[in-house]
C-alpha distance (Angstrom), angle and dihedral (degrees) to the residues before:
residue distance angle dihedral
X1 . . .
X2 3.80 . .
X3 4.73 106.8 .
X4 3.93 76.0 -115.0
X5 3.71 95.5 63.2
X6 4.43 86.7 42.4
X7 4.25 81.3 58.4
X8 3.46 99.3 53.6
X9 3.93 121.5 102.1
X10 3.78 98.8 -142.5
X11 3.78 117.0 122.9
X12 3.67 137.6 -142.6
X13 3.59 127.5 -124.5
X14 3.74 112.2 -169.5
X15 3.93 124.2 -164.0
X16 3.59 120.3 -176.3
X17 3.61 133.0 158.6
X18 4.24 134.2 131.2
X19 3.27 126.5 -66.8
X20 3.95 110.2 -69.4
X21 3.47 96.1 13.9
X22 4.29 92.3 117.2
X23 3.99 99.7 -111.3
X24 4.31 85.7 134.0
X25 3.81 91.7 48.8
X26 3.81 90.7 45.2
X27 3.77 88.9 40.8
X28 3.95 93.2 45.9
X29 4.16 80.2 52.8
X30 3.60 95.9 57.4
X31 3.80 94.1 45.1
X32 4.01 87.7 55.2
X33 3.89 90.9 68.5
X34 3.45 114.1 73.9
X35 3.93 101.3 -173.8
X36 4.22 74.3 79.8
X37 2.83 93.8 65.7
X38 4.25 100.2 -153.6
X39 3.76 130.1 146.0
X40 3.97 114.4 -160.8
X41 3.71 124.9 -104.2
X42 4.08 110.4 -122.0
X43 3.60 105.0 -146.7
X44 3.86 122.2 -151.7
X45 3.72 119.0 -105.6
X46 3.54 134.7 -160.4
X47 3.98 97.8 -179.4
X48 4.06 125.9 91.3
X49 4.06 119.3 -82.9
X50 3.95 114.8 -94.4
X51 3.50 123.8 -146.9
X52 3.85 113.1 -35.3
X53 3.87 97.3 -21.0
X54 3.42 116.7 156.3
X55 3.90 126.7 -140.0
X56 3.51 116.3 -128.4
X57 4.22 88.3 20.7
X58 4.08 103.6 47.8
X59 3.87 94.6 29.1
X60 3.61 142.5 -38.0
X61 3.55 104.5 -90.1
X62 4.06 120.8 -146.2
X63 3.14 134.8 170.9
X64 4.10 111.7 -118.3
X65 3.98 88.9 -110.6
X66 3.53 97.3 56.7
X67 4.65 93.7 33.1
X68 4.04 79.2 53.1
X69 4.26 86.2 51.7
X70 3.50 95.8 47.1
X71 3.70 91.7 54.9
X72 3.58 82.4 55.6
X73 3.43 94.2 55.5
X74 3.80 89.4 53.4
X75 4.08 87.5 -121.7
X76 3.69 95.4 144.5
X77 4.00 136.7 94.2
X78 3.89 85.1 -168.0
X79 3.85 139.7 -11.5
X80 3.46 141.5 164.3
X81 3.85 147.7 -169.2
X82 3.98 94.5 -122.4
X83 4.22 93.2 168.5
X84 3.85 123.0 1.4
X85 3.78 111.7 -58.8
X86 3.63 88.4 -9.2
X87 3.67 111.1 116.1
X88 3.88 134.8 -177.8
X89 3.43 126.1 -160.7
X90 3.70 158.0 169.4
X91 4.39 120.3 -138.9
X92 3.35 115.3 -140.0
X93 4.10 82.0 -143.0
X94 4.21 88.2 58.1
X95 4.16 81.8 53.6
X96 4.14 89.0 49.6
X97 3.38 88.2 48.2
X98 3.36 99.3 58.2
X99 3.82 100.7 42.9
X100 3.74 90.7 46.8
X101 3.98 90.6 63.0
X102 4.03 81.2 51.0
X103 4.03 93.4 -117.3
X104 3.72 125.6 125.7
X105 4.00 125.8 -110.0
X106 4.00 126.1 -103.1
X107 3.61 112.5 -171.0
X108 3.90 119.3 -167.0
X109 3.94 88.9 -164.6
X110 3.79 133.2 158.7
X111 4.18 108.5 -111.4
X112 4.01 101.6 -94.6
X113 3.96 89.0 53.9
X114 3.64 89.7 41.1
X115 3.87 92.0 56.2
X116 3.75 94.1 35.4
X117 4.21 86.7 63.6
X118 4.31 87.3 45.6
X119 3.56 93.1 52.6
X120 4.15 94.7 44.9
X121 3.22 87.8 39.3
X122 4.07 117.2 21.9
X123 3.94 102.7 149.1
X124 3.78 89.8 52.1
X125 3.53 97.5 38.0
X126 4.26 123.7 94.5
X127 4.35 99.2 -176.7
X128 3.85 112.1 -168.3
X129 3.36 117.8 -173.6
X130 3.65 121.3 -155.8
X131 3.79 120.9 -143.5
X132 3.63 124.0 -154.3
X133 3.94 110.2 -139.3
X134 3.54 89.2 -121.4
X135 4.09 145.4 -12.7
X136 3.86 87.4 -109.8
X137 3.61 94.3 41.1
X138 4.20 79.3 55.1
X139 3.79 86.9 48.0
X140 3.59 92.8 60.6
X141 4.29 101.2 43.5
X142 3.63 83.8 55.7
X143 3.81 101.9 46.3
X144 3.74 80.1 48.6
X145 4.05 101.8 60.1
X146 4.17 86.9 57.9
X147 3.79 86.8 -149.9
X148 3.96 100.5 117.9
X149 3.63 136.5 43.8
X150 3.88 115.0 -107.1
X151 4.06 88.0 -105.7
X152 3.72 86.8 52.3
X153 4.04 87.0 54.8
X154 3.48 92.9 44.8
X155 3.47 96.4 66.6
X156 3.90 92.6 38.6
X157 4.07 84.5 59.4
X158 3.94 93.4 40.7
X159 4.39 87.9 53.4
X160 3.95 91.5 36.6
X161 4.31 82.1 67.9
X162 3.79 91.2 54.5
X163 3.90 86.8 42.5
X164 3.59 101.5 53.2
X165 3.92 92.7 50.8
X166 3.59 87.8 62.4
X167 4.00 91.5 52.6
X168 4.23 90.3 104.2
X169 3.59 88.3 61.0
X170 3.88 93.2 70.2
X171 3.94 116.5 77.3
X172 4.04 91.5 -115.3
X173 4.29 135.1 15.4
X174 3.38 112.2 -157.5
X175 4.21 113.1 -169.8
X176 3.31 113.9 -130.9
X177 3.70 105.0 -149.1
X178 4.09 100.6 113.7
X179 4.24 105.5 39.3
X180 3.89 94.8 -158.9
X181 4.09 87.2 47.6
X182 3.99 89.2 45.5
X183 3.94 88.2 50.0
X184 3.85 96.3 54.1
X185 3.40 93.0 42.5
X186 3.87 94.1 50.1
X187 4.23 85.5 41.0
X188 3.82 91.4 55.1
X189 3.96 95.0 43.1
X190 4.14 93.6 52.4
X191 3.20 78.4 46.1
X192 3.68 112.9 62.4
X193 4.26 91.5 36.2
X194 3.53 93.1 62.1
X195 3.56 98.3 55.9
X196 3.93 91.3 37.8
């Protein structure tokens, strides 16, 4: 990133957590309450559009061709190769962006980008991790959105296992098994790091 974007005060607020575990609701929260002052991270995709998701709003989306030159191009903070020639990513332009309108960054991130942004940025950086009460408890939340096939939430369950081990990496876990709990919690954390 440009030494201009090094000088800026913004922070980042990183959320990570498997699929179904209720980072995007808590995130989605924390965006609500303006006295935060936060503006959401748009990560870069390079998978098809669900449902009504909007480009430019919901994600960035790219085809694999032109995610694949952008990496290139070294135009990333983070990315990764979640699925076969599906990539996720964060801009280092979306980051700009943000700090430029003098807001701080919330990222709704899977755990390798999230810890990727810590270590390039650790003094900066607040990384939450959200735990799901339970795998089967995860099994459930997913089966419940109806947006995948049951092979597609197979393998979300299989990598949420690998995820979850790398939970005391991130500077806080908060459980997820009571939402309003997990909301104050995540309210009060944000919080406290942005006026430290």
């Amino acid at each position: 990133m440009t030494q201009q974007t090094n000088n800026q005060t913004g922070k980042l607020i990183v959320f990570s957590a498997p699929s179904g575990s209720g980072k995007t609701t808590i995130v989605r929260h924390l965006l609500g309450l303006d006295a935060l002052n936060l503006e959401f991270s748009i990560s870069a995709t390079s998978r098809e559009k669900r449902g009504d998701e909007i480009d430019g709003k919901d994600y960035y989306f790219l085809s694999a061709q032109a995610f694949k030159n952008k990496i290139k191009a070294d135009e990333f903070l983070e990315w990764e190769e979640v699925y076969r020639d599906n990539f996720y990513g964060t801009l280092k332009t979306e980051v700009e962006r943000i700090w430029a309108q003098g807001k701080h960054v919330i990222f709704d991130i899977d755990v390798s980008g999230g810890l990727r942004i810590k270590r390039k940025f650790p003094k900066e950086t607040l990384a939450i991790f959200v735990k799901p009460p339970s795998i089967d408890e995860l099994k459930i939340r997913l089966k419940k959105r109806q947006t995948e096939s049951a092979d597609k939430i197979n393998m979300r369950i299989a990598k949420a296992s690998a995820e979850l081990a790398t939970a005391p990496l991130f500077d806080v876990i908060i459980e997820n098994d009571n939402l309003e709990k997990a909301l104050k919690e995540a309210e009060s954390l944000v919080s406290n790091f942005l006026k430290s």
